[in-house]
Structures are given as C-alpha cells and as structure tokens.
C-alpha positions in Angstrom: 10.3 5.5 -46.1 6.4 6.1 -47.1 7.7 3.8 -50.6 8.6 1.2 -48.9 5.9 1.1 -46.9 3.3 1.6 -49.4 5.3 -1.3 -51.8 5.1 -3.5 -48.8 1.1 -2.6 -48.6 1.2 -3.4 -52.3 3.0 -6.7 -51.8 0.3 -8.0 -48.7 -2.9 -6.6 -50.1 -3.0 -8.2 -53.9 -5.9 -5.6 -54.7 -5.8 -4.7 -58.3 -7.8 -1.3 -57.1 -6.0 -0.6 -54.4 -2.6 -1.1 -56.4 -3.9 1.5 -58.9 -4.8 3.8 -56.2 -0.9 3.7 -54.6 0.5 3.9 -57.7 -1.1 7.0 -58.8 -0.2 8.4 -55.2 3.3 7.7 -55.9 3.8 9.7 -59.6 1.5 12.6 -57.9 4.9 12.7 -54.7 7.3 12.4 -57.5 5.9 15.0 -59.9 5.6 17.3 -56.7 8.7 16.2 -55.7 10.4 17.4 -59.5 8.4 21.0 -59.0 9.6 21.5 -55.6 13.0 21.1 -56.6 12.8 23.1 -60.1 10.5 26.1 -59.1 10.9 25.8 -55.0 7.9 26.4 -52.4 6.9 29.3 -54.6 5.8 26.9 -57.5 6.2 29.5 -59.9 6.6 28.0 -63.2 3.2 28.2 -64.7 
C-alpha cells in the first residue's frame, strides 16, 4: 500500500529530486524489511 502510493506520488510530481528522495526511502523499507525477516525484532546479526 505505501508503494503504490508513493509510485503514484512519483508518477504526478515529475520532480527529479523528489523521485531520488522516494526511491532511497523505498531500498531503506526493503533492506529493513530483509533484516526483520532474517534476524527478527532483535536485529542481531551484526
């Protein structure tokens, strides 16, 4: 749900800046996302 909204703020505001921004924001939820499921809440790992 928050991709698709933030591709649909993507596809109305044609910012280069702004389209940088959301697509850093997105591979920072999916690397979270990976660690979550590999280590859990405890984030051991490291």
């Amino acid at each position: 749900m928050v991709l698709g909204f933030l591709g649909f703020l993507v596809w109305w505001i044609k910012d280069v800046p702004f389209t940088i921004i959301v697509v850093g924001v997105v591979l920072l939820m999916l690397y979270d996302f990976v660690r979550t499921l590999r280590y859990g809440d405890s984030g051991e790992g490291r």
